[in-house]
C-alpha positions in Angstrom: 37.2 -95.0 38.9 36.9 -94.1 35.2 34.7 -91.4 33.9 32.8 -93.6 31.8 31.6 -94.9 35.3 30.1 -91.4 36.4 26.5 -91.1 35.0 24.9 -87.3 35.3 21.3 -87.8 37.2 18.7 -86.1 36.5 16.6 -84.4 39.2 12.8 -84.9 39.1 12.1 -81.2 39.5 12.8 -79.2 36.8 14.5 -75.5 37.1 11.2 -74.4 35.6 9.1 -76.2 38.5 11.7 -74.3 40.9 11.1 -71.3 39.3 7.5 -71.3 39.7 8.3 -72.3 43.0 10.2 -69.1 43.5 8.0 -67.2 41.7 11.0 -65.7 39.3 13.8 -67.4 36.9 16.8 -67.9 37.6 20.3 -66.3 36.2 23.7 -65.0 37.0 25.6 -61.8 37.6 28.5 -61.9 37.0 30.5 -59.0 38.3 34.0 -58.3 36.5 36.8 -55.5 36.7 39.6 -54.8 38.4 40.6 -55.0 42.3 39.2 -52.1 43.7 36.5 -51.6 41.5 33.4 -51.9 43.8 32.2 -55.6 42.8 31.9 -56.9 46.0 30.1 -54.0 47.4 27.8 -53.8 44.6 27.5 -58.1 45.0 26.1 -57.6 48.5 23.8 -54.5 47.6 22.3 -56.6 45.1 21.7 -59.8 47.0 20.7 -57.1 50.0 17.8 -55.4 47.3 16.9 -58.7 45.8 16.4 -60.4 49.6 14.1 -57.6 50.3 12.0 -58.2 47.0 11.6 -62.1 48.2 13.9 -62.8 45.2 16.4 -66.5 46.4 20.2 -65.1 45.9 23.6 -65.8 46.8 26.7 -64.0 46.3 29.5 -66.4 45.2 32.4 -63.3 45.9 36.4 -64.5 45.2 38.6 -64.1 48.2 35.6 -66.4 50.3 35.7 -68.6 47.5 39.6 -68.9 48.0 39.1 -69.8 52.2 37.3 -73.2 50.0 36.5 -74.2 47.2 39.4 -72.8 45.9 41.9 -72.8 48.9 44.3 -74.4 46.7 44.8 -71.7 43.7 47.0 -69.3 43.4 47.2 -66.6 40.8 49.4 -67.6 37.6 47.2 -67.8 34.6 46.3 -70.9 35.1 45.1 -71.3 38.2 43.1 -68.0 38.1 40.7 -70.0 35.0 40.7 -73.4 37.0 39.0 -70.3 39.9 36.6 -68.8 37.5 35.8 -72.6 36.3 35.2 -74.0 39.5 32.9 -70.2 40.5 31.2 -71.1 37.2 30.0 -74.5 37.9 29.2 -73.4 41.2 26.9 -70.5 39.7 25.2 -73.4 37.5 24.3 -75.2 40.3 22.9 -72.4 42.1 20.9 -70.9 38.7 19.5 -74.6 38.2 18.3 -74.8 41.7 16.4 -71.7 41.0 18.1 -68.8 42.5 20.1 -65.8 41.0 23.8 -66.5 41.7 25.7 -62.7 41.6 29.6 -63.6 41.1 31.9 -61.0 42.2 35.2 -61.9 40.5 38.3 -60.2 39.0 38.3 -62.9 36.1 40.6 -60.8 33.9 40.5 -62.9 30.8 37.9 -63.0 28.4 38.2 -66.3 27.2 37.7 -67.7 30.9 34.6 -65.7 31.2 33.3 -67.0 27.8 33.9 -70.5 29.2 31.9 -69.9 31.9 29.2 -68.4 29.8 29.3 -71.5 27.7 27.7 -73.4 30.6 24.4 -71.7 30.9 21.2 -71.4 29.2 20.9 -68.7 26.3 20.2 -65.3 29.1 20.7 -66.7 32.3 24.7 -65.4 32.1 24.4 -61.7 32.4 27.9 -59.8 32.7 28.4 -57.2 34.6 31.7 -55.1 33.7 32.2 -52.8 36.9 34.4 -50.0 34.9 36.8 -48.1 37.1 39.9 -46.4 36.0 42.8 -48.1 37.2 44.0 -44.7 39.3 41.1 -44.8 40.9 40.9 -48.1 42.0 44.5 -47.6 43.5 43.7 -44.5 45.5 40.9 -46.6 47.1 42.8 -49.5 47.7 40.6 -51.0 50.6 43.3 -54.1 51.1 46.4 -52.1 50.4 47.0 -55.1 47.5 48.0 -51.9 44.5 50.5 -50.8 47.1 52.0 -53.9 48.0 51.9 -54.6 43.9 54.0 -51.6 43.4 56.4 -52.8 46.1 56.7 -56.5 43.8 55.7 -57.6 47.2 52.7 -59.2 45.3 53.2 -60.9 41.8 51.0 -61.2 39.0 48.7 -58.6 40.0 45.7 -57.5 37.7 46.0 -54.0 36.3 50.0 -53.7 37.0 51.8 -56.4 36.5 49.0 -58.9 35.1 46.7 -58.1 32.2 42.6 -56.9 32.3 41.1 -57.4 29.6 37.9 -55.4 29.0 34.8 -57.1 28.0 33.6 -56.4 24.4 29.6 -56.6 24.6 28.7 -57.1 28.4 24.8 -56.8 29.0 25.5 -54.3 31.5 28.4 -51.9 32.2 28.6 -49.9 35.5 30.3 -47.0 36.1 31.3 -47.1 39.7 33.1 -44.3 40.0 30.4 -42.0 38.1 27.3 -43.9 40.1 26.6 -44.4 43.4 25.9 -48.2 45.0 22.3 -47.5 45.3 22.1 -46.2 41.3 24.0 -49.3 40.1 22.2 -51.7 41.6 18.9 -50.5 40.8 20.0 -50.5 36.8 20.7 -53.9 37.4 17.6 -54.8 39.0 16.0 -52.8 36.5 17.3 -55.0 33.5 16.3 -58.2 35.6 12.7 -56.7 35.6 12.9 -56.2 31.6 13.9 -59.4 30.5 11.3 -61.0 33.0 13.9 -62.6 35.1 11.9 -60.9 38.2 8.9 -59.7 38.2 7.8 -55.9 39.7 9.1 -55.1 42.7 6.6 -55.7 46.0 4.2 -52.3 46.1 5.4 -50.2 48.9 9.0 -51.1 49.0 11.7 -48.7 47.6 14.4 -50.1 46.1 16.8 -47.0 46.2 
């Protein structure tokens, strides 16, 4: 069937009628940095915090995205955008049903993670660089990938034998290796509380 055949339609509740629903707006996280890094971890401590606040999340994290959606990618250049285009719309869907999608992806290239910007709403894509020297990263190694790297057992691997590049104005940068889980993810719940994405946190409840 030809795409001129393929009509968008339109829901008859709005995101803002969901997000008065919800009681907050709707956005997305998106985690970045290299393998290693703590994204996935911090990912889960988010949704974790925000679940406990009564905030709707849902972590959209890489390797389960490639047991699915994308099953079929591998990692040259360009199947690693086709992965962060597919995780993008994905994250749209999510944000326009309401709920704050946190993306925990490599995505090394900045023009990829532009892209995915480009499909959302002026400050519902927030970035979140997760900075961690590349040493570091490689003496955690949680999946023994850096080692296996080294060994060419693995090709095109970010950081040694595939490019990172760095993001130039992310809204948040975390140090992972200078902060601990609990620190980074309440600095970015505290910047979803000052753009008025959420709204205080439920009296009584710590969010350390």
């Amino acid at each position: 069937m030809s795409d001129k055949h393929i009509q968008w339609q339109p829901s008859n509740i709005s995101k803002k009628d969901r997000h008065l629903l919800n009681s907050h707006k709707s956005c997305v996280l998106w985690l970045t940095g290299l393998s290693g890094s703590g994204k996935s971890t911090l990912a889960y401590e988010m949704d974790r915090l925000l679940y406990n606040q009564n905030v709707r999340s849902y972590v959209l994290d890489g390797d389960n995205l490639r047991h699915g959606l994308n099953g079929n990618l591998g990692f040259s250049p360009e199947d690693r955008s086709e992965n962060i285009r597919r995780t993008a719309e994905a994250a749209k869907l999510l944000v326009d049903a309401g709920m704050i999608a946190i993306v925990a992806l490599i995505s090394p290239y900045r023009a990829d993670r532009e892209q995915a910007r480009s499909l959302f709403s002026e400050g519902e894509f927030i970035e979140v660089y997760v900075d961690c020297p590349l040493h570091i990263c490689e003496e955690r190694d949680p999946k023994g990938l850096y080692m296996k790297a080294r060994a060419g057992v693995i090709p095109n691997f970010t950081g040694i034998t595939a490019p990172y590049e760095q993001p130039f104005s992310p809204e948040i940068v975390i140090s992972s290796n200078r902060q601990s889980l609990q620190a980074s993810a309440s600095r970015i719940y505290d910047y979803l509380l000052v753009h008025q994405i959420i709204e205080n946190h439920i009296p009584g409840i710590s969010i350390e």
